[in-house]
PLY file of the C-alpha trace (Angstrom):
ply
format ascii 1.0
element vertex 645
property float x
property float y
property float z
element edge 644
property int vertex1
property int vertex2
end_header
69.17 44.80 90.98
67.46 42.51 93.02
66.65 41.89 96.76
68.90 39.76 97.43
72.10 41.12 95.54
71.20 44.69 97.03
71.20 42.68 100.08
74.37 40.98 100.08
76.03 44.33 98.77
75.03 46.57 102.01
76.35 42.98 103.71
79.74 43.21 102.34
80.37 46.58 102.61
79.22 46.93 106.60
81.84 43.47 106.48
84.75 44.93 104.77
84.47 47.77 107.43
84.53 45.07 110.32
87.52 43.39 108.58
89.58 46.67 107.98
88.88 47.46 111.68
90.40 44.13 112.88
93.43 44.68 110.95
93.58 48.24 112.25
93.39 46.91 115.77
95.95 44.60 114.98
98.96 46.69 113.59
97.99 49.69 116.77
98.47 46.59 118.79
101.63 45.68 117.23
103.24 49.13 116.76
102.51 50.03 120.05
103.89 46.64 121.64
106.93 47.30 119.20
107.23 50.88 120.72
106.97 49.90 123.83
109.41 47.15 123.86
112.12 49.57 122.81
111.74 51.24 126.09
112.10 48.45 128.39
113.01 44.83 127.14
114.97 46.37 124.08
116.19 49.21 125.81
120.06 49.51 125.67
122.18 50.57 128.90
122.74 54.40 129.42
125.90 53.93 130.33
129.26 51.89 130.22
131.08 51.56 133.27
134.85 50.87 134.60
136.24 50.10 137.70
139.55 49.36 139.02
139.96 47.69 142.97
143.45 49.08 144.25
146.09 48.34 146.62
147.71 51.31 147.10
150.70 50.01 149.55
152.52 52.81 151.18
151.32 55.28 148.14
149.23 58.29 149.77
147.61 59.68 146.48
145.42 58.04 143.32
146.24 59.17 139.55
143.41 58.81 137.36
145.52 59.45 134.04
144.21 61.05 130.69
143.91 58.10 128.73
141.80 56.45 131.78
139.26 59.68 131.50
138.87 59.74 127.27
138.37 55.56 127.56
134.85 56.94 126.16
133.72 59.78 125.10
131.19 62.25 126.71
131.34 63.23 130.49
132.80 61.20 133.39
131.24 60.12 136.11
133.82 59.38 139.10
132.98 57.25 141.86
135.64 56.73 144.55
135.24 54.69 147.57
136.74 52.30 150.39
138.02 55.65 152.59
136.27 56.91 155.43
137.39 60.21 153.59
137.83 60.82 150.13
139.45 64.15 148.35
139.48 64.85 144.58
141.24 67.47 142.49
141.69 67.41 138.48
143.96 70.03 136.81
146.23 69.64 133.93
148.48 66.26 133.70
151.68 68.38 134.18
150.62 70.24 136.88
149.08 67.25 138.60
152.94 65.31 137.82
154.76 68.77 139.17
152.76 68.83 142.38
153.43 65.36 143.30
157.29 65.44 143.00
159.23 62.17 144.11
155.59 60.98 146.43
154.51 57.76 145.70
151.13 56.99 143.57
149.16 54.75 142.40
148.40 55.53 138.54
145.21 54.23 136.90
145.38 53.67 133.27
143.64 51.98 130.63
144.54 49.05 128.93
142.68 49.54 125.46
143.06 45.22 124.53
141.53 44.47 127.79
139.19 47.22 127.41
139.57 47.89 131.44
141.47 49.56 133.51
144.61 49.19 134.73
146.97 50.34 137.96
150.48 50.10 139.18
152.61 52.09 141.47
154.79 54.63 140.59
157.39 56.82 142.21
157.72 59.98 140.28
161.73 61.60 139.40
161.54 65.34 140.53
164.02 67.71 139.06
166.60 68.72 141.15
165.14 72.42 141.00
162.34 74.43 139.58
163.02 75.46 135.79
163.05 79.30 136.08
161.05 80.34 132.66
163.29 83.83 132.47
165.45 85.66 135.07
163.05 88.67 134.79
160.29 86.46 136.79
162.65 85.06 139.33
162.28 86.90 142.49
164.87 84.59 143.91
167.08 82.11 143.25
166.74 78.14 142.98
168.55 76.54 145.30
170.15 72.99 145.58
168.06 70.56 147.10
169.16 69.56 150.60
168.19 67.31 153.65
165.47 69.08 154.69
164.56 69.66 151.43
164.35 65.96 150.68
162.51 65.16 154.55
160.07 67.61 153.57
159.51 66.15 149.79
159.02 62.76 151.78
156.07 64.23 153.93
153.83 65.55 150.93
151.16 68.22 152.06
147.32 68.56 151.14
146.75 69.62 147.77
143.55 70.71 149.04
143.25 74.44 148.55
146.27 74.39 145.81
146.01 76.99 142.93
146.68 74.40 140.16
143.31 72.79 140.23
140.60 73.15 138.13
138.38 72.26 140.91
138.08 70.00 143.58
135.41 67.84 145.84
135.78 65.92 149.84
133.40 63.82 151.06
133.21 60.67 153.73
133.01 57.31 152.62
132.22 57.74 148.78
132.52 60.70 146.55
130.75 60.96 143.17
131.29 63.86 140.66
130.48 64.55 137.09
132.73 65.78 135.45
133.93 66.98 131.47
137.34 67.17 131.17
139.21 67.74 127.47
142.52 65.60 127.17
145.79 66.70 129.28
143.40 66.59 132.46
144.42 63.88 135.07
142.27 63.88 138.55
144.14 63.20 141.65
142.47 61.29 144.85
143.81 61.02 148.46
142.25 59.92 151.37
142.03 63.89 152.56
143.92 63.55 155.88
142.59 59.93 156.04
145.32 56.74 156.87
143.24 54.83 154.08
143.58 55.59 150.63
140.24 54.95 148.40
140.67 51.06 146.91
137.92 51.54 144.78
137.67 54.01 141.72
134.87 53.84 139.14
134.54 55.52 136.13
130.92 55.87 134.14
130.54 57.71 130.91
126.63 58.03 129.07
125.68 56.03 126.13
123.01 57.42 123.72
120.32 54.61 124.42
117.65 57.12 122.53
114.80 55.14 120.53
114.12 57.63 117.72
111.31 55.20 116.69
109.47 54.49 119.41
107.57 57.71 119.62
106.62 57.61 115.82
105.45 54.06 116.61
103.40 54.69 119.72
101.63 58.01 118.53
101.59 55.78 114.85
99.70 53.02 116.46
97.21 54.97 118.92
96.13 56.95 115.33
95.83 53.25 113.85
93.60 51.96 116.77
91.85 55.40 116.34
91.09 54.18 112.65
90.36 51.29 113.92
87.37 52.42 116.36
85.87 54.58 113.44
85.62 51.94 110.89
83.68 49.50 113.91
81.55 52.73 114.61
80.77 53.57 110.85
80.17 49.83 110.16
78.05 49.78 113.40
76.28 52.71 111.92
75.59 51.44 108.33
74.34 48.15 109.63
71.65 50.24 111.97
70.49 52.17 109.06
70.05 49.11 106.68
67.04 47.72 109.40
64.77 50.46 108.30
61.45 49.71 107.35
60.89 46.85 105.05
58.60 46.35 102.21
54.95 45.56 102.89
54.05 41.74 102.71
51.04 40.66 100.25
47.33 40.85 101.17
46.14 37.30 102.99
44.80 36.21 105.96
47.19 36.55 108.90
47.00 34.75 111.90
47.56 36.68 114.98
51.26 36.29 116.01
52.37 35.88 119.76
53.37 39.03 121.28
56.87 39.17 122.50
57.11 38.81 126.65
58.32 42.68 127.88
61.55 42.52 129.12
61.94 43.09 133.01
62.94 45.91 134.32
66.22 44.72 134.95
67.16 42.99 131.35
67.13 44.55 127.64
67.70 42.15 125.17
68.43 39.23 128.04
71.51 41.04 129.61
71.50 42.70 133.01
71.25 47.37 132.64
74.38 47.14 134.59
76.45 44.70 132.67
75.53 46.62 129.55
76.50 49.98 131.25
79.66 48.22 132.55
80.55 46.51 128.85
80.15 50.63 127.35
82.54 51.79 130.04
84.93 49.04 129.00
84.72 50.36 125.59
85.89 53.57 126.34
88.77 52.23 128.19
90.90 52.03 124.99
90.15 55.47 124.14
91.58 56.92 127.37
94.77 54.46 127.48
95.96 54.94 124.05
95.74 59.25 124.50
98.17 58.32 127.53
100.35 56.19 125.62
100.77 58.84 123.28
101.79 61.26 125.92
104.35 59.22 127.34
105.85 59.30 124.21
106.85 63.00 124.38
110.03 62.31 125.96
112.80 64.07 123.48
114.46 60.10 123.69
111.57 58.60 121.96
112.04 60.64 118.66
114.19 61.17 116.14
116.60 64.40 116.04
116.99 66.39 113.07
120.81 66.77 113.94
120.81 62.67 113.78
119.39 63.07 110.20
121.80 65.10 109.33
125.24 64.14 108.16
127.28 64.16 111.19
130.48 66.43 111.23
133.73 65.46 112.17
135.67 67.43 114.28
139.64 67.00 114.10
140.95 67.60 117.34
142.46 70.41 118.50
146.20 71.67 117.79
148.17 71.78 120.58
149.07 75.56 121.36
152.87 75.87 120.86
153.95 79.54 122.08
155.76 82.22 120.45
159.69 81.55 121.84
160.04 84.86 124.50
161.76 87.70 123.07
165.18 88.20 123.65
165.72 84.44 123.31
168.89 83.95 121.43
168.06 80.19 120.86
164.54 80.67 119.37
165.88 79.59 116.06
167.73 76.56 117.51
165.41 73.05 116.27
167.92 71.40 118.90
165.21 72.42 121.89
162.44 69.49 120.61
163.22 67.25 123.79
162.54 70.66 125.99
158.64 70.95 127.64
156.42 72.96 125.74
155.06 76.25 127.18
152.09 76.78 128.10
149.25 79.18 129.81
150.44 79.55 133.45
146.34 79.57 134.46
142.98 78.98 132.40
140.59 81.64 133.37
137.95 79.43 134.86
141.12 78.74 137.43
141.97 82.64 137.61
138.44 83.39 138.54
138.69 80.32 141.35
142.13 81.74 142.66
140.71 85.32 142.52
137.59 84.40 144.59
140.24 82.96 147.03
142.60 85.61 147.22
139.52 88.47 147.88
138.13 86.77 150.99
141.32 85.81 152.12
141.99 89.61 151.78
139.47 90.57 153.63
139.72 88.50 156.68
143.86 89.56 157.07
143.07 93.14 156.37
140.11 93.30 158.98
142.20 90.86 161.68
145.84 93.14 160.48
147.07 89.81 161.11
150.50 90.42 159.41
152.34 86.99 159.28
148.75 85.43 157.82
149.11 88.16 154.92
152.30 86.65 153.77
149.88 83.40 152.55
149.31 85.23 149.96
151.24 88.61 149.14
154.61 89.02 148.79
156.97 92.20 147.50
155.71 95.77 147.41
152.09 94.13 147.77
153.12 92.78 151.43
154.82 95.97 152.48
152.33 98.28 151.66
149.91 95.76 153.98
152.21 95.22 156.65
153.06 99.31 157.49
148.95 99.51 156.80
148.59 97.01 159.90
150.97 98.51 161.95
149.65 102.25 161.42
145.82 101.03 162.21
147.31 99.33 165.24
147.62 102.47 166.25
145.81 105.02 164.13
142.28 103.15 164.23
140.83 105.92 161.80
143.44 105.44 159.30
141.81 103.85 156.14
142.64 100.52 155.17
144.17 99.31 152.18
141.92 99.10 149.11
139.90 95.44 148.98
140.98 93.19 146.22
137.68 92.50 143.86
137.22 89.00 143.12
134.93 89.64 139.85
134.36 90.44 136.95
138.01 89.95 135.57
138.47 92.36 132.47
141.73 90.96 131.84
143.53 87.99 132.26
147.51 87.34 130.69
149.09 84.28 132.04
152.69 84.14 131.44
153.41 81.02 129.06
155.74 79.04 131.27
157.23 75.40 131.37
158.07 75.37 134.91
158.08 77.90 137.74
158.22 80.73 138.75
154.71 81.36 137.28
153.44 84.80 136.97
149.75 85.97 135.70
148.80 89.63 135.23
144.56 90.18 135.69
142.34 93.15 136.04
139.52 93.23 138.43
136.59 95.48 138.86
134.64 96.12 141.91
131.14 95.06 141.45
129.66 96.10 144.41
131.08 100.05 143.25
131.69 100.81 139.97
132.97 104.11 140.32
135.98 102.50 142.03
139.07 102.45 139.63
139.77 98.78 138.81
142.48 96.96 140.62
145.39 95.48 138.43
147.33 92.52 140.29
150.20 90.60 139.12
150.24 87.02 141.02
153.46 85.27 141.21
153.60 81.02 141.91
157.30 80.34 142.92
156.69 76.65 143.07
153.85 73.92 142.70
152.96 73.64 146.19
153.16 76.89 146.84
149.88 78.75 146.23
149.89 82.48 143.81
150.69 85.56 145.40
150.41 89.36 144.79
153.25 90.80 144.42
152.08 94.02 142.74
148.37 95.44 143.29
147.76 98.80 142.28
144.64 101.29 140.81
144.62 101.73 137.13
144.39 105.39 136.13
141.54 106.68 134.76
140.98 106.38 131.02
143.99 104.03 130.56
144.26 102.74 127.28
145.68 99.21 127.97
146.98 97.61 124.46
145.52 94.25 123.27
147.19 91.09 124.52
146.94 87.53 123.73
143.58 85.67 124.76
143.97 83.21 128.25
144.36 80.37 126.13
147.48 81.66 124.37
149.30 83.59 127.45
152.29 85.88 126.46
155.68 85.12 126.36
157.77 86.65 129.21
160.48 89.75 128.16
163.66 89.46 129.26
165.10 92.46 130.83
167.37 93.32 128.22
166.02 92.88 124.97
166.49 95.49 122.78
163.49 95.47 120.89
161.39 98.09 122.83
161.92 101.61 122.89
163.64 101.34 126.59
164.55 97.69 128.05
162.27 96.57 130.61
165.05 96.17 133.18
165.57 100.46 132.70
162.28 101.39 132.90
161.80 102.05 136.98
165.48 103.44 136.90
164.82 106.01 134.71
160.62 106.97 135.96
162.63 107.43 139.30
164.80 109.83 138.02
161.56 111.83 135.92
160.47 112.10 139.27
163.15 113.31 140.69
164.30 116.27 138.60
161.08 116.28 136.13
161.14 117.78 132.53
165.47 118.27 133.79
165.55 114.23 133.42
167.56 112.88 130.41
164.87 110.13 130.16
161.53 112.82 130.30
161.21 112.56 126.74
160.62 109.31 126.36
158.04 109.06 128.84
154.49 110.37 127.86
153.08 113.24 130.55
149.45 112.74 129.52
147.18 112.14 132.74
150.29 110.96 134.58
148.78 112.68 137.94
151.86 111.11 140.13
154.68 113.62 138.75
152.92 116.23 140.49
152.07 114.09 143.77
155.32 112.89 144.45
157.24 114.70 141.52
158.63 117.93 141.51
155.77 119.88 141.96
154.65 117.73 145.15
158.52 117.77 146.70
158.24 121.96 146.07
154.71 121.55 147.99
156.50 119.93 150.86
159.49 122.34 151.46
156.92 125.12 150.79
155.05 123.46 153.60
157.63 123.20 156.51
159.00 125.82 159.20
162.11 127.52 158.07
164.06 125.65 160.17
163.57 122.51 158.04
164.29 121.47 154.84
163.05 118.42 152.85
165.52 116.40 150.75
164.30 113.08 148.37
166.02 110.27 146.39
164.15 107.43 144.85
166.02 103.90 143.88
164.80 100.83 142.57
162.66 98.40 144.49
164.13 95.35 145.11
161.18 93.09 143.56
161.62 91.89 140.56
160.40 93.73 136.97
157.73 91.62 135.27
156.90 92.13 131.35
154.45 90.53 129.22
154.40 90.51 125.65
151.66 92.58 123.76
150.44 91.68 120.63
151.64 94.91 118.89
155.39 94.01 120.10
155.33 96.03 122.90
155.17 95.04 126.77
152.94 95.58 129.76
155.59 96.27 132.55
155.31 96.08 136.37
158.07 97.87 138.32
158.79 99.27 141.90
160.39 102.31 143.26
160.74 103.70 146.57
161.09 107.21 147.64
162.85 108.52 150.81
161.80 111.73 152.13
164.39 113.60 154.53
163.31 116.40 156.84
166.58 117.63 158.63
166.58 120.65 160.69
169.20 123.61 158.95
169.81 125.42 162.21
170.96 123.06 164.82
167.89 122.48 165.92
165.35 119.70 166.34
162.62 117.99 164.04
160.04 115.10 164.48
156.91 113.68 163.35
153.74 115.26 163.09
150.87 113.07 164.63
149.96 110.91 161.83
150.58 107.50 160.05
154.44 108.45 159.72
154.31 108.80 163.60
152.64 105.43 164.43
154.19 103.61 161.71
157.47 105.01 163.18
156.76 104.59 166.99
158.88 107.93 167.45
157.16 110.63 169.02
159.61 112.87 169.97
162.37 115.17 168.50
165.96 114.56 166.86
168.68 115.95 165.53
169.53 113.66 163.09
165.69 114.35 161.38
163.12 111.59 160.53
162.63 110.03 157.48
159.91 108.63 155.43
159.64 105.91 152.97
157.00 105.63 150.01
156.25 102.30 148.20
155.15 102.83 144.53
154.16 99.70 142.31
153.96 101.00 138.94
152.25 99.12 135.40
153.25 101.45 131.86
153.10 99.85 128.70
156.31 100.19 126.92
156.14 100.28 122.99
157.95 98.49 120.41
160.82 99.83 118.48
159.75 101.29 115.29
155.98 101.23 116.04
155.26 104.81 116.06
158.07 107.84 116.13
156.02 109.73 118.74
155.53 106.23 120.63
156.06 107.26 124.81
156.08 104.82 127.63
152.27 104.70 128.94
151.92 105.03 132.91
148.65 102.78 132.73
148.25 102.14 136.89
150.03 102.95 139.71
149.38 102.94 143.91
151.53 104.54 146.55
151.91 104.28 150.15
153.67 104.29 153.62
155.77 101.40 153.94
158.64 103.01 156.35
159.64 105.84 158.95
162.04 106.17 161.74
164.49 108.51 162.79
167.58 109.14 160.39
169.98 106.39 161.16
0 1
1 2
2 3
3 4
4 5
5 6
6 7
7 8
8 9
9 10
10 11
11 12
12 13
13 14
14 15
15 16
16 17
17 18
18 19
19 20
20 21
21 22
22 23
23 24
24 25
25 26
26 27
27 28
28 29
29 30
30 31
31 32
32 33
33 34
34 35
35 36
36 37
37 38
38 39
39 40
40 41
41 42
42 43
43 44
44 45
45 46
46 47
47 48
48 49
49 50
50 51
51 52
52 53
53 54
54 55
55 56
56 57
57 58
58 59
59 60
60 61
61 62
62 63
63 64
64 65
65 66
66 67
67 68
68 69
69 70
70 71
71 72
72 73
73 74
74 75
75 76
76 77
77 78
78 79
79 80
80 81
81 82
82 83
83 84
84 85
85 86
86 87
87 88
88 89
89 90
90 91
91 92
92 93
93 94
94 95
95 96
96 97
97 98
98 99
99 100
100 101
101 102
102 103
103 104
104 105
105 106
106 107
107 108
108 109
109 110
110 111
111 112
112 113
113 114
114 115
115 116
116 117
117 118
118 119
119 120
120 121
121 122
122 123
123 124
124 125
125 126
126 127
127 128
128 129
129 130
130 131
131 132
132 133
133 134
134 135
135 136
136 137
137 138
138 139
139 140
140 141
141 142
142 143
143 144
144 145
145 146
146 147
147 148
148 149
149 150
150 151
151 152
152 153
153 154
154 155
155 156
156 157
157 158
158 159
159 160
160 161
161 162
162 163
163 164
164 165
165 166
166 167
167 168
168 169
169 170
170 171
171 172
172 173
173 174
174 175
175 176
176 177
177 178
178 179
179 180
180 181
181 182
182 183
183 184
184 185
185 186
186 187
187 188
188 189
189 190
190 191
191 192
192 193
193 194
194 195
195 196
196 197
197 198
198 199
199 200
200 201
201 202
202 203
203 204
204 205
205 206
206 207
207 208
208 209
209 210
210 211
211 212
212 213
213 214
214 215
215 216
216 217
217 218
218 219
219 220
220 221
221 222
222 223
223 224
224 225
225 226
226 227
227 228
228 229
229 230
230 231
231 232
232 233
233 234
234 235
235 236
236 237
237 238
238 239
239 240
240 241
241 242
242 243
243 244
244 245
245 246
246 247
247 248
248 249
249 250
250 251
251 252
252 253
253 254
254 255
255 256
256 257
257 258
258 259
259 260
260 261
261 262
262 263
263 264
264 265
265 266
266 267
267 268
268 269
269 270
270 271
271 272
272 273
273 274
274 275
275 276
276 277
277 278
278 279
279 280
280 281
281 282
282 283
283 284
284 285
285 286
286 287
287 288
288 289
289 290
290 291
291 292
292 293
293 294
294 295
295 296
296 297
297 298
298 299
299 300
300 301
301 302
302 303
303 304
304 305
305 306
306 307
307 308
308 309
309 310
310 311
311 312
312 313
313 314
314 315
315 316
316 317
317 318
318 319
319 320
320 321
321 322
322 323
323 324
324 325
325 326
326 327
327 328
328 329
329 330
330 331
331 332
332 333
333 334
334 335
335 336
336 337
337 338
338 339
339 340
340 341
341 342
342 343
343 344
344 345
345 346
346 347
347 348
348 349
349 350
350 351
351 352
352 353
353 354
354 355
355 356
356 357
357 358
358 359
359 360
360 361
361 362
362 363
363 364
364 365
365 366
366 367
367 368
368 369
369 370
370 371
371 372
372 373
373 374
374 375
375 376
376 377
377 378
378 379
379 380
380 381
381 382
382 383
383 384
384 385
385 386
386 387
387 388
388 389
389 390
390 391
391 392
392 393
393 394
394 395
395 396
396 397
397 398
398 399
399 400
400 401
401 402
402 403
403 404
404 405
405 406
406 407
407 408
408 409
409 410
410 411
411 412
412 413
413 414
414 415
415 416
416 417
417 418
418 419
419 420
420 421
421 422
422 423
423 424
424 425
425 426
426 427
427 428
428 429
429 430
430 431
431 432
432 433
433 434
434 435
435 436
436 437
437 438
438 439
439 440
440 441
441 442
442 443
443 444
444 445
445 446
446 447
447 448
448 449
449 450
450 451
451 452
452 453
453 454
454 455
455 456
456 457
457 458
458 459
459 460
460 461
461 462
462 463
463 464
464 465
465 466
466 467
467 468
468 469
469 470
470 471
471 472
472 473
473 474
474 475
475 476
476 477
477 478
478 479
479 480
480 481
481 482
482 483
483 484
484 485
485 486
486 487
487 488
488 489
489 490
490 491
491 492
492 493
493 494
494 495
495 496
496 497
497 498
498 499
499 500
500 501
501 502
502 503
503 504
504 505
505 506
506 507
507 508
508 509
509 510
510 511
511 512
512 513
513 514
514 515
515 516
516 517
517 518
518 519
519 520
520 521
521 522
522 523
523 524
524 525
525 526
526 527
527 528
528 529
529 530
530 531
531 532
532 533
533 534
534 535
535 536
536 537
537 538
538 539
539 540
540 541
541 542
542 543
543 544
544 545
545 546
546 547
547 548
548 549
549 550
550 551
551 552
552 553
553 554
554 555
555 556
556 557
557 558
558 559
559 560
560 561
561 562
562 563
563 564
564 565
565 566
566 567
567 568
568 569
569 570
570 571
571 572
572 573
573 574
574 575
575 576
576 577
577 578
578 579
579 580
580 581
581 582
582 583
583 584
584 585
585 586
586 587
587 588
588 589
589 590
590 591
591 592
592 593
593 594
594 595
595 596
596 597
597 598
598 599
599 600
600 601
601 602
602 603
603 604
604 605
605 606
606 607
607 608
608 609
609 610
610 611
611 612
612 613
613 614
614 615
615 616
616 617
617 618
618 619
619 620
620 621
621 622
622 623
623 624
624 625
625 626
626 627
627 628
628 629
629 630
630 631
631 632
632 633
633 634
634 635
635 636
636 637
637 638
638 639
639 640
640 641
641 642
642 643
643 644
């Protein structure tokens, strides 16, 4: 090979490097523009928005329907406005439509050819009554509507603080919430004690504006430019080494060649130190922006998802839950019931848990203030009884103990009744957190109407070690048990009748039998063995007598999934200390003597009256031979004492 070709070989390699690094600076520059541009000029909006501008005329409340909320999918952002104060509440469409009764609304819709939303006013038809779901969960009886019925429909309430939302927000002048809500929820707005209704609702769900390429082309084009500065280095490189030392020139005279002037102290190779230091820190200015570039690619938006790869699932909706027709129903078999409402849960349990928190601090506050009439917000029956002789003892008796706090959390249990209208009962069991060792509270929470918020009617101590059956998850509820039906070893309607008479004559009761003795502690406290105690315990001028009836609230049963029912009953025993000799009894200093108010003697004898709220489980014909009725919970107390009339 010669000098020359040798020469123009080491030329075009050290140029094929330059060339390949121009190209390499090229695509880094357009891969990174490219990934770059999907971020902000090619970026696609996060979001899709609706809004609807309303005129709400003499309507006081805002319907955001279903179809409105599932326009598109993924969460919903709410926006309300154009109120100095704005209130919003979302629960289930029926409950939303029950609450409201004949009141005026404005309903927002969605009008899927305009691809907006719509609004008109709409004046709801209430029934003439409440449906009643079974006489065993009727504490009283519907009535006819009547004038002041109607006056009051006309002046609708707050639905702040109602039981049948899922949750709810207030705030002045605009309220924004995000919110997921599965279909059958509607969201109502009011002005929340406001004169203005909101005129302006607007409704934002998320769009996936992801780029799974720009990170690939970012990272993809800072390892190009990389490339790129290695090839200009190594061609840099090769065309340094290729100026070595050359071959020596042939022997001749020489003349003396000019020497080269010495640069200045200030100038190598004609350019200013400082230039040439600036033009090397210039250099390295691409290698510290493209590591950045990179990093701001490591947002999860700017690459692609391995579940996007994959073949995307579809996911049929869900099947309406149609209950199990209650049992005892004679017209379960009937197809003619199609145009009735389906049942359904009377309570999810993220809206249990809500009304539980609730009903625990409310139960505090009454129980520490013994503000009777307050109570009554929220118990009712036995429950309210047992609190209002509790207030009126400690009134009097400050060292007497107070009734037992309701625990908000954790609920073991919740069984909502699977109702179409009202009355509305749930049964849930709660355990003190803050004391474990306390015996966990069952409560059984009665809604007579939609307005009206839930309300114990039964709370009592489960007994240790009791073996509760399984029931039906929250989302399925159990059917209600009439009183008679026949398909349970005793009718649920007999059940306190015949307990009351076990504890009146004991193993001598026709119904003993049937009735399993097994850690049932409360034969012998206010059986026969704790009536004996009591005789045994007076003067001998004295004698104790006791009957026990029936309560007058009402028996609740819930199915269990083995056929058999979880049953909620009340008795109350009367205690009857007359004197035998003509002489005089009273009341010993104690809760029967403040409750009472009488301090002195009678005659006629004093009398005491015990509330008992019961819960057995009740088996199913032909489950088991040896099947007994369960006592599962029970509490007792003071609720009366006077003289005998």
């Amino acid at each position: 090979m010669s000098l020359s070709e040798a020469a123009v070989g080491g030329n075009g390699g050290r140029f094929v490097r330059f060339v390949f690094a121009i190209v390499a600076f090229i695509a880094a520059a357009v891969m990174i523009g490219l990934g770059i541009a999907q971020r902000t000029v090619f970026l696609e909006p996060d979001r899709v928005s609706m809004s609807a501008t309303l005129s709400g005329g003499d309507a006081g409340f805002i319907v955001v329907e279903p179809e409105a909320l599932a326009a598109h999918p993924g969460k919903q952002t709410i926006t309300v406005s154009g109120s100095p104060k704005v209130y919003l509440s979302y629960g289930r469409s029926s409950d939303v439509e029950a609450w409201l009764g004949g009141a005026e609304y404005v309903s927002v819709g969605y009008d899927a050819e305009a691809d907006a939303l719509s609004d008109e006013i709409v004046v709801a038809e209430p029934d003439d009554e409440p449906v009643p779901t079974t006489p065993s969960t009727t504490p009283t009886a519907p009535t006819a509507p009547t004038a002041d019925a109607a006056e009051a429909e006309a002046s609708v309430p707050s639905p702040a603080g109602s039981d049948l939302w899922l949750d709810e927000f207030s705030d002045e002048m605009t309220l924004s919430t995000t919110v997921d809500v599965p279909e059958g929820i509607s969201v109502l707005i009011t002005a929340d004690g406001g004169d203005e209704l909101p005129s302006r609702v607007k409704i934002d769900w998320p769009l996936d504006n992801s780029t799974p390429w720009a990170g690939p082309l970012i990272v993809g084009g800072a390892l190009v430019f990389l490339l790129g500065i290695a090839l200009l280095l190594s061609g840099f490189i090769n065309h340094r080494r290729s100026r070595g030392p050359r071959r020596n020139l042939p022997k001749g005279p020489r003349g003396k060649l000019p020497s080269a002037p010495k640069p200045g102290r200030m100038q190598v190779g004609g350019a200013p130190r400082r230039a040439l230091g600036r033009a090397k820190r210039v250099a390295l200015v691409p290698l510290l922006v493209v590591p950045s570039l990179a990093l701001s690619a490591c947002s999860p938006d700017y690459w692609p998802s391995l579940d996007q790869l994959a073949a995307p699932e579809t996911t049929a909706p869900a099947t309406p839950i149609v209950s199990s027709p209650a049992p005892g129903d004679d017209d379960a078999g009937d197809d003619e019931g199609d145009d009735e409402p389906q049942t359904q849960p009377a309570v999810t349990v993220p809206q249990m848990e809500r009304i539980m928190r609730r009903v625990a601090a409310f139960a505090t506050e009454v129980d520490t203030s013994r503000d009777a009439a307050a109570a009554a917000q929220r118990f009712t029956g036995p429950a309210l009884e047992a609190r209002t002789a509790n207030y009126a003892i400690r009134g009097t008796l400050a060292e007497h103990a107070a009734p037992a706090p309701i625990p908000a959390s954790p609920l073991t249990l919740t069984l909502p009744q699977q109702a179409s209208g009202w009355p509305r009962t749930v049964l849930t069991v709660a355990k003190n957190a803050d004391d474990p060792t306390i015996a966990p509270t069952a409560l059984v929470l009665v809604q007579q109407t939609p307005r009206e918020n839930y309300k114990i009617l039964y709370s009592l101590a489960l007994a240790p070690d009791a073996d509760v059956p399984e029931v039906a998850p929250a989302s399925i509820g159990a059917p209600p048990i009439s009183p008679e039906f026949k398909g349970l070893v005793m009718p649920t309607g007999q059940v306190a009748a015949a307990y009351a008479d076990v504890l009146l004559k004991g193993d001598a009761s026709e119904f003993a039998p049937t009735f399993d003795p097994e850690g049932d502690v409360l034969r012998e406290q206010l059986g026969v063995t704790g009536q004996q105690a009591t005789n045994d315990a007076l003067p001998g001028t004295a004698d104790a007598t006791f009957s026990n009836i029936v309560g007058d609230s009402p028996t609740i049963a819930l199915a269990t999934n083995d056929a058999g029912a979880l049953v909620t009953v009340s008795i109350e025993q009367t205690e009857k200390v007359l004197p035998n000799d003509g002489g005089t009894v009273g009341f010993e200093p104690g809760p029967a003597a403040a409750l009472s108010g009488f301090t002195g003697k009678t005659a006629k004898g004093v009398q005491r009256v015990i509330g008992i709220q019961l819960l057995f489980y009740v088996p199913g014909v032909g489950n088991d031979a040896d099947d007994q009725i369960r006592l599962l919970g029970w509490s007792e107390s003071l609720i009366g004492a006077s003289e005998v009339p």
